[in-house]
MARBA-48419 format. One record per residue: residue number from 1; x, y, z of N, C-alpha, C in turn. Coordinates in Angstrom, 1 decimal. Layout:
N
@resi=NUM, nc1=X, nc2=Y, nc3=Z, cac1=X, cac2=Y, cac3=Z, cc1=X, cc2=Y, cc3=Z
...
//
This chain:
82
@resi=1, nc1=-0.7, nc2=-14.6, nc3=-4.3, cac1=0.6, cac2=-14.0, cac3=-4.4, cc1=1.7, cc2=-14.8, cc3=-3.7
@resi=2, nc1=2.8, nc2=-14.9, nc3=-4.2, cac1=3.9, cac2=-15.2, cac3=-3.5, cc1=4.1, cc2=-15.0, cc3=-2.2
@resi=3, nc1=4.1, nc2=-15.3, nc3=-0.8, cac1=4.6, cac2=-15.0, cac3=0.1, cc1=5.9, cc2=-14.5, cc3=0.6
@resi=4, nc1=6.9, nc2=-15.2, nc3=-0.8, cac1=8.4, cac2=-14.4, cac3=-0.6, cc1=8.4, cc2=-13.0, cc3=-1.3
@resi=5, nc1=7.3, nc2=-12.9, nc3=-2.4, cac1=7.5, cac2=-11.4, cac3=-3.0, cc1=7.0, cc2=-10.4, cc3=-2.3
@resi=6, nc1=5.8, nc2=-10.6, nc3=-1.3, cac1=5.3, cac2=-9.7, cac3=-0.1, cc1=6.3, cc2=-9.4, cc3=0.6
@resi=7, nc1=7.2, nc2=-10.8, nc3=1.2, cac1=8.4, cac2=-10.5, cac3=2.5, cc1=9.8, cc2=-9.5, cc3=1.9
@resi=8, nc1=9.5, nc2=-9.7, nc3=0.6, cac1=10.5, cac2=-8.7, cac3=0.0, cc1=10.2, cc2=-7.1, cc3=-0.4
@resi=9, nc1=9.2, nc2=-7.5, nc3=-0.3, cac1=8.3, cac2=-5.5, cac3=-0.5, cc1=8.8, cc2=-4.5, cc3=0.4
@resi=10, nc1=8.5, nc2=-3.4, nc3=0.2, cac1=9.2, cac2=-2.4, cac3=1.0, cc1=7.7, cc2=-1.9, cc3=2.0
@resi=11, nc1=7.8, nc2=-1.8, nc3=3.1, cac1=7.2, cac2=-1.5, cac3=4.0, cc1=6.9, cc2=-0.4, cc3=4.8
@resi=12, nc1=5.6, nc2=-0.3, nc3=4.6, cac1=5.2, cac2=1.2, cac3=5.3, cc1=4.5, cc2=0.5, cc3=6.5
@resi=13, nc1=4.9, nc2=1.7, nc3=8.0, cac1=4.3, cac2=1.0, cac3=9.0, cc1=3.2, cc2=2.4, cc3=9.3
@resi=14, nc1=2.4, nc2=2.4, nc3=8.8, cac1=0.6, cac2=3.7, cac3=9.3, cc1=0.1, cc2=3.6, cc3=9.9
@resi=15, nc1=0.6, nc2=2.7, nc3=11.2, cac1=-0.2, cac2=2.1, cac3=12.1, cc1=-0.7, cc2=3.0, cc3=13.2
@resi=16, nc1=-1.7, nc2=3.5, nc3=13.6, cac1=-1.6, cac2=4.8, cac3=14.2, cc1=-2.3, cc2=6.1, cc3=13.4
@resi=17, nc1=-1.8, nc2=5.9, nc3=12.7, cac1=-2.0, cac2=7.1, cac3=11.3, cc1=-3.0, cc2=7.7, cc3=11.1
@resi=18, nc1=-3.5, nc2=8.5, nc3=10.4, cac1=-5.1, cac2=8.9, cac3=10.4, cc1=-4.7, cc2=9.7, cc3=8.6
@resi=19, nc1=-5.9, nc2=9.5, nc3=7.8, cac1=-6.0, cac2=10.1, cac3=6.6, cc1=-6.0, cc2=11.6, cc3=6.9
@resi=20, nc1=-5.0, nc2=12.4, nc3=5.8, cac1=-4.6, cac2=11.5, cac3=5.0, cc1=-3.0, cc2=10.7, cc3=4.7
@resi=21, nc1=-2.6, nc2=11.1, nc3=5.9, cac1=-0.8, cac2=10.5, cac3=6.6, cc1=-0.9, cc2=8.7, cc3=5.3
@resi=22, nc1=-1.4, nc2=7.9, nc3=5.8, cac1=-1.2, cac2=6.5, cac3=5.4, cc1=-1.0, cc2=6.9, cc3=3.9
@resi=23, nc1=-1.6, nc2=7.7, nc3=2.9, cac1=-1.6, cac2=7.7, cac3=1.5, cc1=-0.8, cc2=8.2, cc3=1.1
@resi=24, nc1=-0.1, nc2=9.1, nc3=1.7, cac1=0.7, cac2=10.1, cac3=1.7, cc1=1.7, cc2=9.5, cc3=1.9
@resi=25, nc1=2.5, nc2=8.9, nc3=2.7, cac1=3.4, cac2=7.8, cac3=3.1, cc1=3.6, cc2=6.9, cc3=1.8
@resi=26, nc1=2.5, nc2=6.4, nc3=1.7, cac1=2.6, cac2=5.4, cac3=0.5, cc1=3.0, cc2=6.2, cc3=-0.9
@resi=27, nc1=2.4, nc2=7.4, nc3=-1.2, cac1=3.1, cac2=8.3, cac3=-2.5, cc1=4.6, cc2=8.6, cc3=-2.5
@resi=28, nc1=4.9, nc2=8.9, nc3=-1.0, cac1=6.0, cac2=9.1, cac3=-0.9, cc1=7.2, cc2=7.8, cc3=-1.2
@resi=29, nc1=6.3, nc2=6.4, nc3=-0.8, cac1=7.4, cac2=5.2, cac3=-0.8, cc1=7.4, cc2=4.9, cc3=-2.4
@resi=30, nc1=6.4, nc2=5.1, nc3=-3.0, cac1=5.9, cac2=4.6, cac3=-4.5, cc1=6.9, cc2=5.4, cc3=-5.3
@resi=31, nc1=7.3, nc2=6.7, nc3=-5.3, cac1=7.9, cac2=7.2, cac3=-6.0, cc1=9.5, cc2=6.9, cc3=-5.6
@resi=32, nc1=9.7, nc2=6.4, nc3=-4.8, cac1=11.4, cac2=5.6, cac3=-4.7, cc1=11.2, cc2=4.6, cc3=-5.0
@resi=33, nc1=10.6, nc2=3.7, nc3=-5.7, cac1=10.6, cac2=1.9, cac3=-5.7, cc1=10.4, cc2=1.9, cc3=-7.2
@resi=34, nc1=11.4, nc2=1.1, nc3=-7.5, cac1=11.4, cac2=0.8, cac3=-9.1, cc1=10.1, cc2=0.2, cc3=-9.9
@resi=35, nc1=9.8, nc2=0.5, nc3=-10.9, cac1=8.6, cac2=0.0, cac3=-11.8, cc1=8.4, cc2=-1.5, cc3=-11.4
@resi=36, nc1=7.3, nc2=-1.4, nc3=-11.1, cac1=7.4, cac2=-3.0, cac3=-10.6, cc1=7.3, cc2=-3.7, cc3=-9.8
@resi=37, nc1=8.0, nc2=-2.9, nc3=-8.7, cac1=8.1, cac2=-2.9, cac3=-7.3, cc1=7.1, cc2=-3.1, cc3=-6.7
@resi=38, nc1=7.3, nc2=-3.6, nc3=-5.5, cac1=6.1, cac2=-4.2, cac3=-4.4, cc1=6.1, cc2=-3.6, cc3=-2.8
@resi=39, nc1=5.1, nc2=-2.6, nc3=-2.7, cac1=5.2, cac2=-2.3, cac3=-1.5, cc1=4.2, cc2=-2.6, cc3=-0.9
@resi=40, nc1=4.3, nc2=-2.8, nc3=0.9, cac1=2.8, cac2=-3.3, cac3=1.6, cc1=3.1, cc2=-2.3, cc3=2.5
@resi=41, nc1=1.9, nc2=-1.8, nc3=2.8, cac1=1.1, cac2=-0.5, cac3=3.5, cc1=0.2, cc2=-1.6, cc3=4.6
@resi=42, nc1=0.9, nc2=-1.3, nc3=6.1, cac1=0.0, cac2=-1.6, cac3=7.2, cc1=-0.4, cc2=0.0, cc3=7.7
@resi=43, nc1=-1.9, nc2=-0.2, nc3=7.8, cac1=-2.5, cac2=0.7, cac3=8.1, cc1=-3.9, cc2=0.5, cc3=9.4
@resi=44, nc1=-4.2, nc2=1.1, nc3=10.5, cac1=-5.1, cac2=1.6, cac3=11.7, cc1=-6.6, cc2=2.0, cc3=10.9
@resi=45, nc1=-6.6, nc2=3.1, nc3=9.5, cac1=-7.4, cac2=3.6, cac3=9.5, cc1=-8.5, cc2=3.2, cc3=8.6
@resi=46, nc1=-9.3, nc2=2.9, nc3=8.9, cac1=-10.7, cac2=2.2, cac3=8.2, cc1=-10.5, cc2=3.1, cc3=6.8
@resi=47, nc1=-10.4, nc2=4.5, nc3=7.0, cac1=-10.6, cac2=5.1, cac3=5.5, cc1=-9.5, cc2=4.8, cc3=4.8
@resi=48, nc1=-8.7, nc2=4.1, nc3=4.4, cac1=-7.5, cac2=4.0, cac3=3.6, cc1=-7.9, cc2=2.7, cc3=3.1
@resi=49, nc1=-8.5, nc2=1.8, nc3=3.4, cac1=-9.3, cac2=1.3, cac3=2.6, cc1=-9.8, cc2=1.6, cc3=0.8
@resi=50, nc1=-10.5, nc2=2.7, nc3=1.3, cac1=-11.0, cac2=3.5, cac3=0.4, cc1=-9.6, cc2=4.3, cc3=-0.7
@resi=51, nc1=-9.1, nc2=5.2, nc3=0.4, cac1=-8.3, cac2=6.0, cac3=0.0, cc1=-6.9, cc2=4.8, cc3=-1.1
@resi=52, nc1=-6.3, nc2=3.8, nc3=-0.5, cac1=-5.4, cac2=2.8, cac3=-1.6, cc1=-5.8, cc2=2.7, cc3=-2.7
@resi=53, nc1=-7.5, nc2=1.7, nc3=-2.6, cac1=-7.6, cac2=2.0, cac3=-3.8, cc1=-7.9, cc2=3.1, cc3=-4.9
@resi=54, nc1=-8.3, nc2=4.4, nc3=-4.2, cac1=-8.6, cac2=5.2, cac3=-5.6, cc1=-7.4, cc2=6.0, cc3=-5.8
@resi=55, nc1=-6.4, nc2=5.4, nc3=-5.2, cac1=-5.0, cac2=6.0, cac3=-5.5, cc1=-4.4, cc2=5.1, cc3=-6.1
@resi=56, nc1=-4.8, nc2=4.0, nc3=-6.2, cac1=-3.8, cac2=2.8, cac3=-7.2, cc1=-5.0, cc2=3.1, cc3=-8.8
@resi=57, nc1=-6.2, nc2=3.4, nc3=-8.7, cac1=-6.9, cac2=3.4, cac3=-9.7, cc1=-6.4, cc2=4.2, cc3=-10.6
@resi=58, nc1=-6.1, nc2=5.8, nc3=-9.8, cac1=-6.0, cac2=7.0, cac3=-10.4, cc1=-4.5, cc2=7.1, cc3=-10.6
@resi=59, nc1=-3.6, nc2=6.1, nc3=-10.1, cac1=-1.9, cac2=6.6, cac3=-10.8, cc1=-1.9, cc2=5.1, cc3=-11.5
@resi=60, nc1=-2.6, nc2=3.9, nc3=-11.8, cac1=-2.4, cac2=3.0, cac3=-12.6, cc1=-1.8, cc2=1.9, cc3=-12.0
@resi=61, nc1=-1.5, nc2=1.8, nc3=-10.9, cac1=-0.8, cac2=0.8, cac3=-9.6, cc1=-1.6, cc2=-0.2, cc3=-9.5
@resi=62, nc1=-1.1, nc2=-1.2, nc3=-9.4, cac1=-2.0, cac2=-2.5, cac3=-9.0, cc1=-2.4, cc2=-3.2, cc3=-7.6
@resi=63, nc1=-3.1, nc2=-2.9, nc3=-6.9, cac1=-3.6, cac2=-3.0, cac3=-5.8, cc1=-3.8, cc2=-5.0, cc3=-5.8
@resi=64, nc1=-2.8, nc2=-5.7, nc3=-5.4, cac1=-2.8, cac2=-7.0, cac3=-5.0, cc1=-3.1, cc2=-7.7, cc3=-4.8
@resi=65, nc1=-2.9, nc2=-7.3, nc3=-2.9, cac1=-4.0, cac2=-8.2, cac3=-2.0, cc1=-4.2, cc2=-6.6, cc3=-0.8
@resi=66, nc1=-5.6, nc2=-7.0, nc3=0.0, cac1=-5.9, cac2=-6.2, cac3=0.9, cc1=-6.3, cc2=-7.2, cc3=2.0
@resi=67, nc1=-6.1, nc2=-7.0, nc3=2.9, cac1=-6.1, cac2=-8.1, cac3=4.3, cc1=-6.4, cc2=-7.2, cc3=5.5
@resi=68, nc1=-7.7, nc2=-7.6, nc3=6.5, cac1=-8.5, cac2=-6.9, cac3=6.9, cc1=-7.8, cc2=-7.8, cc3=8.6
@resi=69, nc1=-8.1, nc2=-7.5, nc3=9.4, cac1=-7.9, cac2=-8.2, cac3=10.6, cc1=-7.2, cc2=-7.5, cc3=11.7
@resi=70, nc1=-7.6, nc2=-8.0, nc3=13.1, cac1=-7.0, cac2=-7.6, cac3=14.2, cc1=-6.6, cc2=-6.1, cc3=14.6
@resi=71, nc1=-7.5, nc2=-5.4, nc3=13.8, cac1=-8.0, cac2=-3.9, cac3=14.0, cc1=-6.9, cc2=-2.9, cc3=12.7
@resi=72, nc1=-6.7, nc2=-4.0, nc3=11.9, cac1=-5.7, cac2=-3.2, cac3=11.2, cc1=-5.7, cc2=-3.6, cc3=9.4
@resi=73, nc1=-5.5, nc2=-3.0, nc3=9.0, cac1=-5.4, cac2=-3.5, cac3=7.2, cc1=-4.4, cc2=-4.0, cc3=6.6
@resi=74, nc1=-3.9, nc2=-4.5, nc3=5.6, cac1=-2.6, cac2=-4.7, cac3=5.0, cc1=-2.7, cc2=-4.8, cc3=3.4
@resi=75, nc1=-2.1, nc2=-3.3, nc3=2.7, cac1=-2.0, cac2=-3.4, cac3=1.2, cc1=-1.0, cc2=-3.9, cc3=0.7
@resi=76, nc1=-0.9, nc2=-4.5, nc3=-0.5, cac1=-0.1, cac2=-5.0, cac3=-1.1, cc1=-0.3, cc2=-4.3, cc3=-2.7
@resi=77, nc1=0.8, nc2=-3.3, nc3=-3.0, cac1=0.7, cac2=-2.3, cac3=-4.3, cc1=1.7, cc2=-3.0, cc3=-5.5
@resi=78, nc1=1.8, nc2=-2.9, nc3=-6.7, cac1=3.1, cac2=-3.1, cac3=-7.8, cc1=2.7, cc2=-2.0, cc3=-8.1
@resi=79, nc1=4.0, nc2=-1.4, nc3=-8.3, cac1=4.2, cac2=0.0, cac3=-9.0, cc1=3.9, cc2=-0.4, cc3=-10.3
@resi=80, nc1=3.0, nc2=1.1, nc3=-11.2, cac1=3.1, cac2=0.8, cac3=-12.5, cc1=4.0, cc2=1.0, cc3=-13.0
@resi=81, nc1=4.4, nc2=0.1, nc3=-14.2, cac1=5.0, cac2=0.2, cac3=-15.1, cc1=5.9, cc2=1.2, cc3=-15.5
@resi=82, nc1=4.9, nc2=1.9, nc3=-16.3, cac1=5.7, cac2=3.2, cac3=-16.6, cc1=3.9, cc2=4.1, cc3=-16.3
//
């Protein structure tokens, strides 16, 4: 992926957070960001892992990149479509 289309994504900071806050956050950013849109979700909680993807599966979102490190996660979503 692009590294300028990540730095232009809209950002959620979960860091701290505990499920199901991080997903919740993210439903809430997803539904303001235009079709298409790129949001990245830093997240603390090992279960959000889990929880991104079966919320990008189950609303049709495309889950990007996921990046694991230094006790923390980082998603990268495109809104679907329509």
């Amino acid at each position: 992926m692009d590294d300028e289309m990540v730095e232009t994504a809209r950002v959620i900071d979960a860091l701290g957070l505990v499920c199901p806050e991080p997903v919740m956050m993210l439903h809430a950013e997803i539904r303001k960001t235009p079709a298409g849109g790129l949001v990245r979700l830093l997240a603390t909680d090992p279960s959000a892992q889990r929880d991104v993807a079966s919320f990008c599966r189950f609303l049709n979102h495309e889950l990007l990149e996921t990046h694991e490190g230094d006790d923390r996660f980082e998603f990268v979503i495109r809104k679907a479509m329509a």
